[in-house]
C-alpha positions in Angstrom: -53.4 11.9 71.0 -51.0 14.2 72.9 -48.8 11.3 73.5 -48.5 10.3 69.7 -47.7 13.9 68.8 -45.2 14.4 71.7 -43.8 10.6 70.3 -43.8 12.1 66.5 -41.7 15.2 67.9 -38.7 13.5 70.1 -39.2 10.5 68.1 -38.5 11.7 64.2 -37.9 15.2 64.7 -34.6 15.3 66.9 -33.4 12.1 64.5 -34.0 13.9 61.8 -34.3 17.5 61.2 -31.9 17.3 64.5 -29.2 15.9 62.7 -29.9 18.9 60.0 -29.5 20.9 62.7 -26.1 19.5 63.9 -24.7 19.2 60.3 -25.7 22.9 59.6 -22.7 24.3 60.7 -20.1 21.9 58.1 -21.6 23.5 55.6 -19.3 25.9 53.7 -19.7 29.2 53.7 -19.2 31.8 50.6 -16.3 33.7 50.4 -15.0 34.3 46.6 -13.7 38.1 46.2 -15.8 37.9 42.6 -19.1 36.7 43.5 -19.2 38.9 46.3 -18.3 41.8 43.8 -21.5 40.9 42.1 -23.8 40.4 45.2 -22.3 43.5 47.5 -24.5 46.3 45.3 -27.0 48.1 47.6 -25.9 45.7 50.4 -27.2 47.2 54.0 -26.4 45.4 57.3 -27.8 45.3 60.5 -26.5 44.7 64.1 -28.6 44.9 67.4 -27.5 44.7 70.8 -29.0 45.1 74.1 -27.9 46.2 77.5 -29.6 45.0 80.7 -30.9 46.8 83.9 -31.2 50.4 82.8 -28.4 53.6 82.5 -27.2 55.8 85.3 -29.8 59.0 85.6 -29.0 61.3 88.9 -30.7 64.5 89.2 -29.4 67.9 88.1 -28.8 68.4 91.5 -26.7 65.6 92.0 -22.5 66.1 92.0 -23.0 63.3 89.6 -24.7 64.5 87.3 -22.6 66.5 85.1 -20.3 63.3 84.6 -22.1 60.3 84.6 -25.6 60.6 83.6 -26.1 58.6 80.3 -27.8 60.7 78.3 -25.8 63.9 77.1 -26.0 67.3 77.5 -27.5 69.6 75.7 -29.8 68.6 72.3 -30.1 68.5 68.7 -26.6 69.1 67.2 -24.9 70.9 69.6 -24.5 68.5 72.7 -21.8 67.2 75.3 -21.3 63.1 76.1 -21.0 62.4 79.8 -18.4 59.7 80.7 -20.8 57.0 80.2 -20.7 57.9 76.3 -17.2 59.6 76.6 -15.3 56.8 73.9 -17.8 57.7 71.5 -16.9 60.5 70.8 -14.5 59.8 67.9 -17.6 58.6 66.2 -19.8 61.6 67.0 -20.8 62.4 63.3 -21.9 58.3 63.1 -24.4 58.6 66.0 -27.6 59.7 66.7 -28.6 59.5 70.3 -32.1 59.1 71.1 -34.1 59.6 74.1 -38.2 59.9 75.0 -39.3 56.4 73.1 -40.8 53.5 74.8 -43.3 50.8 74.2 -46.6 52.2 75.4 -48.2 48.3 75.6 -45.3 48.1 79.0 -44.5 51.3 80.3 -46.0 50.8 83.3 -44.0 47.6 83.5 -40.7 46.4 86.0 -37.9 47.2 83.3 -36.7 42.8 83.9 -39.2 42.1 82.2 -39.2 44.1 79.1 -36.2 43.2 77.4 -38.1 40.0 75.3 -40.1 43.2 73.8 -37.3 45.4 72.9 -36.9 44.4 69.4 -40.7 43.5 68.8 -42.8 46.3 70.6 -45.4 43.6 71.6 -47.8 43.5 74.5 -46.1 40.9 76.1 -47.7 41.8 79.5 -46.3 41.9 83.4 -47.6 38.1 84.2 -50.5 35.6 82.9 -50.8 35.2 79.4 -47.7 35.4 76.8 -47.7 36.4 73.5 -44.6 38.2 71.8 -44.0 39.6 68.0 -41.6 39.2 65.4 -38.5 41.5 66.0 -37.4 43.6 63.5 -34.2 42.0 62.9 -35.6 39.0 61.3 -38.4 41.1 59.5 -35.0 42.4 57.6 -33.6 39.0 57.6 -36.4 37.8 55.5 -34.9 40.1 53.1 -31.4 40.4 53.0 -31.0 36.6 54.3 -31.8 35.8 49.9 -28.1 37.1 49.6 -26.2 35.1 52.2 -25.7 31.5 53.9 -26.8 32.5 57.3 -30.1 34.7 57.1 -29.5 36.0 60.8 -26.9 35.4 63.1 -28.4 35.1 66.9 -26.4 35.5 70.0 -25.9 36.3 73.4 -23.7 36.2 76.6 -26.3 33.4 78.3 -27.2 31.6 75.0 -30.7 29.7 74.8 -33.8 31.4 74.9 -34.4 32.5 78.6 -38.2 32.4 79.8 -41.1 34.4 78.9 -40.1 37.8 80.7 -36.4 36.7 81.2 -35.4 36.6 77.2 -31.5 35.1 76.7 -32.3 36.7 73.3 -33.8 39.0 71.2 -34.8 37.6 68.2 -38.0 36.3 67.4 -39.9 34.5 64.4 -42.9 35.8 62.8 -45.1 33.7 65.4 -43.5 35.5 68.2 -41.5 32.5 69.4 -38.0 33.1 70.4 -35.2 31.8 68.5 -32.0 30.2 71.0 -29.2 32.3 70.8 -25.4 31.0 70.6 -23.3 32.0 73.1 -20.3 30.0 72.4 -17.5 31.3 70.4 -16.1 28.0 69.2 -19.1 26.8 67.9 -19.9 30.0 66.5 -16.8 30.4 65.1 -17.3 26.7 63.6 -21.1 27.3 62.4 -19.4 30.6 60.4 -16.1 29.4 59.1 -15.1 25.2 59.6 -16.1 22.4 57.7 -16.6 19.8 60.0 -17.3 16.5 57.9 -17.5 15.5 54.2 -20.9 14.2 54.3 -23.2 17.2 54.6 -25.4 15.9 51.1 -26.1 12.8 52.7 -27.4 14.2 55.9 -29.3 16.8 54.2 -30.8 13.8 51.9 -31.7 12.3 55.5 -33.0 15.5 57.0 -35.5 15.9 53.8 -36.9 12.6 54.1 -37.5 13.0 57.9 -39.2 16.4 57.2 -41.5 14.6 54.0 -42.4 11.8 57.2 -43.0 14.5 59.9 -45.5 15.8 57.1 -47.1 13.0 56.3 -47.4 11.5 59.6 -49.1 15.2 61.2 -51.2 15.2 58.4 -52.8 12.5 59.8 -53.6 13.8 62.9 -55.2 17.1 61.9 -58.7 15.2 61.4 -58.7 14.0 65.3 -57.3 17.0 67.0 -59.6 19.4 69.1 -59.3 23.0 68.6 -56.4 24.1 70.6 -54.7 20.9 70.1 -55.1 22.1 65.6 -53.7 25.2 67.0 -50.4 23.3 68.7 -50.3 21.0 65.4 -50.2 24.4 63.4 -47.2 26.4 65.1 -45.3 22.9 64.9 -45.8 22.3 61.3 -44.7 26.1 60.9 -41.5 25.2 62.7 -41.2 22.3 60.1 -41.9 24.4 57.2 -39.2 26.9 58.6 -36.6 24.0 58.6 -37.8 23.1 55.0 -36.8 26.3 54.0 -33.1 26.3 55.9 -32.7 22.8 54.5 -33.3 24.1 51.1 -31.2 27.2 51.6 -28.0 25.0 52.7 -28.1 22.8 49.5 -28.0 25.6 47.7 -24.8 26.8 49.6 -23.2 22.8 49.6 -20.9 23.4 47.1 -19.3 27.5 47.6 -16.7 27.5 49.1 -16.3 28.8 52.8 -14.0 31.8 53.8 -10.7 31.5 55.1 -10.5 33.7 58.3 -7.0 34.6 60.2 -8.4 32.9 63.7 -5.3 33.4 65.5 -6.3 36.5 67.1 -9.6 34.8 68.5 -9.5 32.8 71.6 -12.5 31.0 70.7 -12.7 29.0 74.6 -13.2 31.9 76.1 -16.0 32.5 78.7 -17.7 34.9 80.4 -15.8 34.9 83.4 -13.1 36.5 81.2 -15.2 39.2 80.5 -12.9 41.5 78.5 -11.2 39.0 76.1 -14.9 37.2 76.1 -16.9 40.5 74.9 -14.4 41.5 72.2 -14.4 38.2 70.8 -18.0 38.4 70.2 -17.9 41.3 68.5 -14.8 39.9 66.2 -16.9 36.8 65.3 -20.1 39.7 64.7 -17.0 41.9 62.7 -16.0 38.4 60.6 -19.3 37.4 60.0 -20.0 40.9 58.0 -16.7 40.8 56.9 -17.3 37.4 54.8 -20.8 38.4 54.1 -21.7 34.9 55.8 -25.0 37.0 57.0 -26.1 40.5 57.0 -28.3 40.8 60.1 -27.3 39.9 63.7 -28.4 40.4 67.3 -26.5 40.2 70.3 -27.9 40.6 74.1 -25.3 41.5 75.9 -26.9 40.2 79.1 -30.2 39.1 80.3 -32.2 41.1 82.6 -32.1 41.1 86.8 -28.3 39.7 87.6 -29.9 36.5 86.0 -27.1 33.7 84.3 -23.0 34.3 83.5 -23.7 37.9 81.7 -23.9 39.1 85.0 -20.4 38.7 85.3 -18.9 41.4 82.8 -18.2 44.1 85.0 -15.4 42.2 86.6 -13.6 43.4 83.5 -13.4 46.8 85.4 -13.5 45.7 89.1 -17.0 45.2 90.3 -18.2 41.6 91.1 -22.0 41.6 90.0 -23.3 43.7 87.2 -26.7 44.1 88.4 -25.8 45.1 91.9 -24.6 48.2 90.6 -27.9 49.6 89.8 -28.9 49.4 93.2 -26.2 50.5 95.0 -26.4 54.2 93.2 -26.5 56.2 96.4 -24.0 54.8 97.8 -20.6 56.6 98.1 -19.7 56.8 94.1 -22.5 54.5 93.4 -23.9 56.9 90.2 -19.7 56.7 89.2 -19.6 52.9 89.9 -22.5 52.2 87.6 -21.5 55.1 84.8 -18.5 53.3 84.7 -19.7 50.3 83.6 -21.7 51.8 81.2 -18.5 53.6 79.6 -17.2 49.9 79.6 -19.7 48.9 77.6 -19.3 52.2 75.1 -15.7 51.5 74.6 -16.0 48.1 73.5 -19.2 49.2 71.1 -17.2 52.3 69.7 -14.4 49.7 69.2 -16.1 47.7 66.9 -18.3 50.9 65.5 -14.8 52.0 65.1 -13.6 48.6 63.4 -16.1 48.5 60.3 -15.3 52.3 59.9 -11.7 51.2 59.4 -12.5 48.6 56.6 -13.5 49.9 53.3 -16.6 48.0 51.4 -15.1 45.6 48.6 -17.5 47.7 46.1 -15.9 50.8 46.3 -18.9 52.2 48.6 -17.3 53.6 51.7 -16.3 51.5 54.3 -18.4 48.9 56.3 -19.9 51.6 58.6 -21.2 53.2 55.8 -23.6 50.2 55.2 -24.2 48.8 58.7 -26.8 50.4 60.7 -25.9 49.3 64.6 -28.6 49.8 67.2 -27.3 50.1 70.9 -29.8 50.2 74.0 -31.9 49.1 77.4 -35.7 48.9 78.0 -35.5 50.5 80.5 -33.8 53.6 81.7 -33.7 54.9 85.4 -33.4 52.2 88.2 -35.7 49.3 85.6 -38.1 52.1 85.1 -39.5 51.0 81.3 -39.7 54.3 79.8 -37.2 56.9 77.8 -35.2 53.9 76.7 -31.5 54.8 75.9 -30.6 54.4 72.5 -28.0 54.9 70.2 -28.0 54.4 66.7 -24.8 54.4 64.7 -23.6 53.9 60.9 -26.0 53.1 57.8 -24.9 56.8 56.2 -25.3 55.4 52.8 -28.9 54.3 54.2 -29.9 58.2 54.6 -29.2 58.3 58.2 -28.6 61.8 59.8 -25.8 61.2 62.4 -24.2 64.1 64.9 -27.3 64.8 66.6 -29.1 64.2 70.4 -32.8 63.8 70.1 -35.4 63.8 72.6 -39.1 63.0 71.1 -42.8 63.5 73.5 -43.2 66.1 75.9 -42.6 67.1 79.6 -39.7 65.8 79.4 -37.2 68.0 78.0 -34.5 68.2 80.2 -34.7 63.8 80.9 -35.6 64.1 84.8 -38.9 62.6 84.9 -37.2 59.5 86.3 -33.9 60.4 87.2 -32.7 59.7 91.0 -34.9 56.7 91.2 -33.1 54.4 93.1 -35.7 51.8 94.1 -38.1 49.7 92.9 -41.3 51.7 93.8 -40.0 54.2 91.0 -41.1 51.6 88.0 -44.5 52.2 89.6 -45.8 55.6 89.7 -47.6 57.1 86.5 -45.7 59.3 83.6 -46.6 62.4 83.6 -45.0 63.4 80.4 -45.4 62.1 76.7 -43.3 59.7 74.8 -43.4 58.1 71.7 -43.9 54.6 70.7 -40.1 53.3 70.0 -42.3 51.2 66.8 -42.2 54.1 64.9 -38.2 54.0 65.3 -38.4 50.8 63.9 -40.4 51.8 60.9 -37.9 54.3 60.2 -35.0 51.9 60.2 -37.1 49.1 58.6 -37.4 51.2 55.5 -34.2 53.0 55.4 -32.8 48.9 55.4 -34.9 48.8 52.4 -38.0 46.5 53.8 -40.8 47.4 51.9 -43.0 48.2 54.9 -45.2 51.0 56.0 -46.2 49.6 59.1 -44.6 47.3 62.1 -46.1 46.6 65.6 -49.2 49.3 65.2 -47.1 51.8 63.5 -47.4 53.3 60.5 -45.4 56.5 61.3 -42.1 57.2 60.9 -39.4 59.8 62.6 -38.2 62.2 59.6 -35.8 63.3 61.8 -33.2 60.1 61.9 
């Protein structure tokens, strides 16, 4: 029996629904100044990215403290960015920077393997048994994706999906089941803004008669299938109901036109191994993709945990060979400096773009871009992979209620952000908190209902954080 389902799946699915999936991006996408006059009222945007391997924390005592631990100093309003967060300065009334949240379900987890959690807040555990959550991006996308061609845009430097514990993205569906980032900029840049055939009715005609067989044909099974094996038959036909609903979506896109973008200041064959030119083309294809209002929610993992794939090439942009060799090199001679300087790398390029949608003003009339986009910026993991006081920084989405200029530091016993700091091996990630922290879910209530999800709970929250 496993063999006819494992038959149905390569068989008619890849023919099929695969061939959906490859037409996908000839689709055109919207772009007319008037429509998007009519659709751009209350429109809120969301961007998430994530940073591997933890920020630089030395003690109070250290020389390098004062310049190049991550989190600022001081609190509340009146604070000072280190170098790390130096170019974000210019967007210091944009930003809230927040500090004592964590995921209680893996604090007492190695930091590599928490990053497939960081948009989900699920127990995915340490080893054995996997289960994840939906992330909180596509809990939005359900939403705002009614208004747009693409419901959620997913990327990341390694593209795919990684393995459980060693995510290549963030997002995940409402079974927990990681959806395959792009990593590509020409075929991201194509899936956005080319037309790549005439024939995209046909193939969609095809793709819905595959889908009505696949149905048909499983059907058929579910009266001879054990337990477990009704369980594997269920998730698939979920995955085919999901493609039902993008097939669906894209014929009612067929015929709008798609937007005409100036590409000349994209090199779309970039890789990784350009790291610069390769980062800020991401985040033009992210600025574009707004822009055209081709999709209002997107996630981008900047790299995957543990030196893992070609992500761990983007500090050659400022000298270094490895990324992740940096973490573990802080006490070395200007380690703390080598490793805040990557991080200020990172910050430049983020403010850039932060900096970018602040520049454009919304079509509407309603502020600029900024305004409307909520960004969220962090690690799950903070000191030397230690999973707790993640560092996070949240940026735009004024015209969502956001209160921006501030540094806050939620739990107790930790006031002054040492609890971990100096940690420089990987015993640290094991000893026991002794101070509080909150769970980073009721963050993502907060932002879930500013967004305007109509939700009062996500991941075992049901609080929110009256102070963001």
């Amino acid at each position: 029996m496993n063999t006819r389902l494992s038959s149905l799946d390569r068989r008619k699915f890849i023919r099929g629904v695969g061939g959906f999936a490859l037409a996908l991006p000839a689709f055109e996408t919207f772009s007319g100044v008037a429509k998007a006059k009519a659709t751009s009222a209350g429109k809120k945007r969301l961007a998430c990215f994530y940073m591997p391997d933890g920020v630089p924390m030395p003690r109070k005592d250290d020389p390098a403290f004062q310049d190049w631990s991550w989190f600022p100093h001081g609190s509340g309003r009146d604070f000072k960015l280190t170098k790390c967060l130096g170019p974000l300065e210019s967007l210091r009334d944009d930003l809230t920077i927040v500090g004592g949240l964590s995921n209680p379900a893996v604090r007492n987890i190695h930091g590599h393997s928490n990053a497939d959690q960081f948009l989900t807040s699920a127990n995915t555990g340490a080893n054995g048994d996997y289960k994840n959550g939906v992330s909180i991006d596509q809990v939005f996308a359900e939403k705002s994706g009614e208004h747009t061609r693409f419901a959620s845009l997913v990327l990341s430097t390694d593209g795919g999906t990684g393995s459980p514990r060693g995510a290549q993205t963030l997002s995940y569906n409402k079974n927990g089941r990681p959806i395959p980032a792009e990593h590509r900029p020409k075929r991201i840049f194509d899936t956005l803004f080319v037309k790549s055939n005439d024939d995209a009715a046909r193939q969609l005609a095809m793709s819905e008669s595959a889908l009505d067989d696949l149905m048909e044909d499983a059907r058929s099974l579910q009266r001879t299938l054990s337990k477990s094996d009704q369980e594997r038959l269920d998730e698939y036909l979920q995955s085919v109901r999901d493609t039902e609903l993008r097939v669906e979506k894209a014929k009612q896109w067929i015929d709008i036109p798609f937007p005409k973008v100036d590409a000349d200041r994209l090199t779309l064959d970039v890789t990784p191994e350009d790291p610069l030119n390769y980062l800020r083309t991401m985040y033009e294809l992210i600025y574009l993709a707004f822009k055209t209002d081709s999709t209002r929610s997107v996630t981008y993992q900047l790299g995957r945990e543990n030196g893992v794939g070609a992500s761990d090439y983007l500090a050659r942009a400022i000298g270094f060979n490895l990324t992740h060799q940096l973490t573990h090199q802080t006490k070395q001679p200007d380690g703390w400096k080598n490793l805040g300087s990557y991080c200020r790398f990172l910050n430049e390029e983020f403010g850039r773009f932060a900096s970018r949608l602040k520049a454009t003003p919304e079509i509407d009339g309603t502020g600029n871009m900024l305004d409307n986009t909520l960004l969220y910026f962090g690690s799950a993991s903070s000191a030397f992979h230690t999973s707790r006081n993640y560092p996070l920084i949240l940026t735009g989405g004024k015209n969502m209620g956001f209160k921006h200029g501030q540094y806050l530091k939620y739990g107790q016993g930790n006031e002054d952000n040492q609890a971990d700091a100096g940690v420089s091996t990987d015993k640290g990630w094991r000893t026991e908190a002794e101070h509080q922290e909150l769970p980073i879910a009721d963050l993502y209530v907060t932002m879930l209902q500013r967004l305007g999800v109509e939700t009062e709970t996500f991941a075992g929250s049901s609080k929110t954080l009256s102070e963001i």
